[in-house]
Each structure stands twice: as C-alpha cells, then as structure tokens.
N, C-alpha and C positions, 0 to 999 in steps of 0.2 A: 521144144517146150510146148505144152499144152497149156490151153486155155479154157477157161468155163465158157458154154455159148450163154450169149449175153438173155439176159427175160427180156418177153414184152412184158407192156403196160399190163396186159391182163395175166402175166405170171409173176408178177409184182401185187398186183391186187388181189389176186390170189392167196399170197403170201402170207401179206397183211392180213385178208380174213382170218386164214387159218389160225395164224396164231390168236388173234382175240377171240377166236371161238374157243380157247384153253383146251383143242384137243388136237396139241402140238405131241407127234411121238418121237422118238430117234430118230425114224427110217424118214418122216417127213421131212423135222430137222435136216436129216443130210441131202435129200433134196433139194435144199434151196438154200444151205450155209455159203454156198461159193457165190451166189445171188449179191454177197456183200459188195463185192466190189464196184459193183455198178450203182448200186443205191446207198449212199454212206448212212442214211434216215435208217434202212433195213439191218445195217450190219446194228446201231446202235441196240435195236430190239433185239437183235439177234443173241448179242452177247447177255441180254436180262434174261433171252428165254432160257439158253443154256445154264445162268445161274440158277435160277430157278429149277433146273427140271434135270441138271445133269446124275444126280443122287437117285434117280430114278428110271434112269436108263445102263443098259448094259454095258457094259467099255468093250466087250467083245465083239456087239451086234455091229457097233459105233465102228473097230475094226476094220470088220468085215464090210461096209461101205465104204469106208476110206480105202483102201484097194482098189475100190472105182473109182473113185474121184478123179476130176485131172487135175485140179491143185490144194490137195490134202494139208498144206501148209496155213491156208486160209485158218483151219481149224485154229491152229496154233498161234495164229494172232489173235482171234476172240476170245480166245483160253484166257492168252496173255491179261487179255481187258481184264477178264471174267477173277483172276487172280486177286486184282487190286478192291473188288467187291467183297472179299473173302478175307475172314481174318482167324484165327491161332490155328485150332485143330483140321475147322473144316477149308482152309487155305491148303496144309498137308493132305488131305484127303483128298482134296483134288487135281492137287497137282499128281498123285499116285492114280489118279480116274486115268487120266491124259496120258499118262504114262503107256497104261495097259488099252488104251484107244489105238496109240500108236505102235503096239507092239510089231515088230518087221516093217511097217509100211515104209517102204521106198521115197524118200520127197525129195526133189530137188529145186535150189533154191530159183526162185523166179530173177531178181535183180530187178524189178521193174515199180514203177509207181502201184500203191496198193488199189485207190481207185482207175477205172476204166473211164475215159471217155468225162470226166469232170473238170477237165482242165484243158482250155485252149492251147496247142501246141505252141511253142516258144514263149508264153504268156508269163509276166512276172509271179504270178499265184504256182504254175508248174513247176519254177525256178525251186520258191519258197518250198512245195511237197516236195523236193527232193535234197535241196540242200541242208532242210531244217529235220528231217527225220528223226526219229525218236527209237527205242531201243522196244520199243511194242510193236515197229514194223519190222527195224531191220533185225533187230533177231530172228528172225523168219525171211529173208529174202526178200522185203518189198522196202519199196521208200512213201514214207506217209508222216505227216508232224502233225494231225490233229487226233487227239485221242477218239475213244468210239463213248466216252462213258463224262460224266461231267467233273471237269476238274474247278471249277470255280472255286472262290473264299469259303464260300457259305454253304458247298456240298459237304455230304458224310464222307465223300470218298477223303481215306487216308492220302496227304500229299506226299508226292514221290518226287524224285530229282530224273526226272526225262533226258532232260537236254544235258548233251555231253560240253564241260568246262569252257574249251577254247568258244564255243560257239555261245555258252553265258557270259564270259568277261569281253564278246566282242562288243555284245548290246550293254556287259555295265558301263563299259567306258565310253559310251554311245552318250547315255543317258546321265552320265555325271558329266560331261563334255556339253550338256546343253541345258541344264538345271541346276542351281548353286549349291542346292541341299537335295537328296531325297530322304525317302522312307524306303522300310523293306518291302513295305504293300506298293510301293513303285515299281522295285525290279523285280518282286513277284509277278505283276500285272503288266509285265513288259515282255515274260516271260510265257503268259496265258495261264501261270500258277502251274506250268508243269516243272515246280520246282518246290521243293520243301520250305519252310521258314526258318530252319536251323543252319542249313546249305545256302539260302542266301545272305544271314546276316555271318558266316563264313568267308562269302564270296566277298560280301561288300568291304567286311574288316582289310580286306588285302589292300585298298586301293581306294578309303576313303576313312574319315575321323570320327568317334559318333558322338552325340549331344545329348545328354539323358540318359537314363535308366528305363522307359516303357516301352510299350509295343510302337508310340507314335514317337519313337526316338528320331533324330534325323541323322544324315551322316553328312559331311562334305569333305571334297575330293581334296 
C-alpha cells in the first residue's frame, strides 16, 4: 500500500497561500489534495475549493493525475463532503464530474484511520476515530467520525443520518439512562448532529414517550 509523503510546514503554507490567492487550478489542486490527511484545517478547505472550482476544471485532466496519485481514493472522500454542499441538478452533475475523474483509475482500499499522525497511539480519541466512523470515510477505505464541512444546528448544510443505528441507540439508551426527560436537540447534540431531526425523533419514538406537539417536545424513557 502506498502513502502520500507527508508536507512540511512550508508545503502546508504553501498550500494555504495558494489557495487564497484564487489562482487554485486542477493540476495544483491535485498536488496537494492527499496533503488532507495530515492537516484535517487543509482537507476542510480543500473540499470548499473543489466546490467551488470543480465546474471548471477538466474531469479528464483530473484523470490523468489521478493515475499518479498514490492514494486516489482521498479524492473520493472530499467528493463525498463536497456532495452534501450540493443540491438538486448540480448535486447530479457532480457526481457525473467524479464519475468521469475516476474513469479506469485503479484504487485500492487503504483500511486505515483517514488522518496521519493526529491521534496518539492507543489514545481514547484513536479508539473514538475508528470505532465511530462515518460512511464519508469508510465508503472509501478509511476510518474517520468527524465531518470535513460544518454539520452544526445553525449550518446550511442539509442534515444527514452519518452514524450507522446500532451505534445511535447505544448513546440513546445512554442518555435516557441518565436524564429523566430529553429533547431531540439532546440526542441530536449527542450525536454532533450528524443525524437528521426526522431519524432521531424516529429513533427516540422506539424507546421513549413524548410530551407535546413542538419542536421542544420532551420524551421519557
């Protein structure tokens, strides 16, 4: 299995420049997209600048650099982010870019944590990025549970249901097991919101009573 060699400080500052100088192209881009995993700050940009700028680069040229890459898969987790930014037509449009970027390219999956070197070995936070994974890294071969793009209450970004069931009713029963009532904005914000509002007041109906008709309904167990 191949690895991307890691940046120094001054090909991370580099980086950074570049892109806020806005004269970010493909071929720079792929340059320094495997750069993600070592700086989780850089992958975040990384996937605004691809939103941004993918409509205007070649899916061929894109390609034709991915064949060099050593882990081309990388792509396909920023993609993933870059999807959830994207909504009706140009959502399909992009997913058909991606498509034609990756036409033949060979990838095989890594299995490994998606960041490099950001987690102390045996450390309970390593535990968490591997146990807690999310379907934005391991659809692509890594293990990673924090999004690249902001999933909080109060973002635009559309909420999506991340976390796979067994591992959301471990924490409902967690959390109704040590609070008499909640809310959904509980097990939402239990969850980091990487769960929909329709899917958790779903989840909670299974296994708790609710009180009310509004959003600050409460439930108990």
């Amino acid at each position: 299995m191949k690895y991307p060699s890691p940046p120094t400080q001054k090909d991370l500052l580099g980086a950074y420049n570049l892109i806020q100088s806005k004269r970010l192209t493909a071929k720079k881009f792929m340059e320094i997209f495997e750069w993600s995993r070592f700086d989780p700050r850089l992958a975040e940009i990384l996937v605004l600048s691809l939103r941004d700028h993918w409509s205007d680069w070649n899916p061929f040229e894109i390609n034709h650099l991915l064949q060099k890459s050593h882990s081309p898969l990388i792509l396909k987790v920023l993609g993933a982010h870059v999807t959830l930014l994207l909504k009706g037509q140009d959502r399909k449009v992009f997913n058909s870019w991606m498509e034609c970027c990756f036409y033949k390219v060979e990838a095989t999956a890594d299995w490994s944590l998606f960041y490099i070197g950001q987690f102390n070995f045996g450390s309970s936070l390593l535990k968490e990025e591997a146990f807690e994974s999310i379907p934005l890294f391991t659809n692509w071969g890594y293990y990673g549970k924090t999004p690249m793009i902001d999933f909080s209450m109060d973002s635009k970004v559309s909420q999506k249901t991340l976390v796979p069931k067994p591992e959301r009713i471990k924490k409902l029963k967690q959390l109704l097991s040590r609070k008499k009532q909640i809310r959904v904005h509980d097990y939402m914000a239990l969850l980091e919101n990487k769960i929909s509002r329709r899917m958790a007041e779903l989840d909670i109906k299974e296994f708790a009573r609710k009180s009310g008709n509004t959003k600050s309904s409460t439930y108990r167990k």
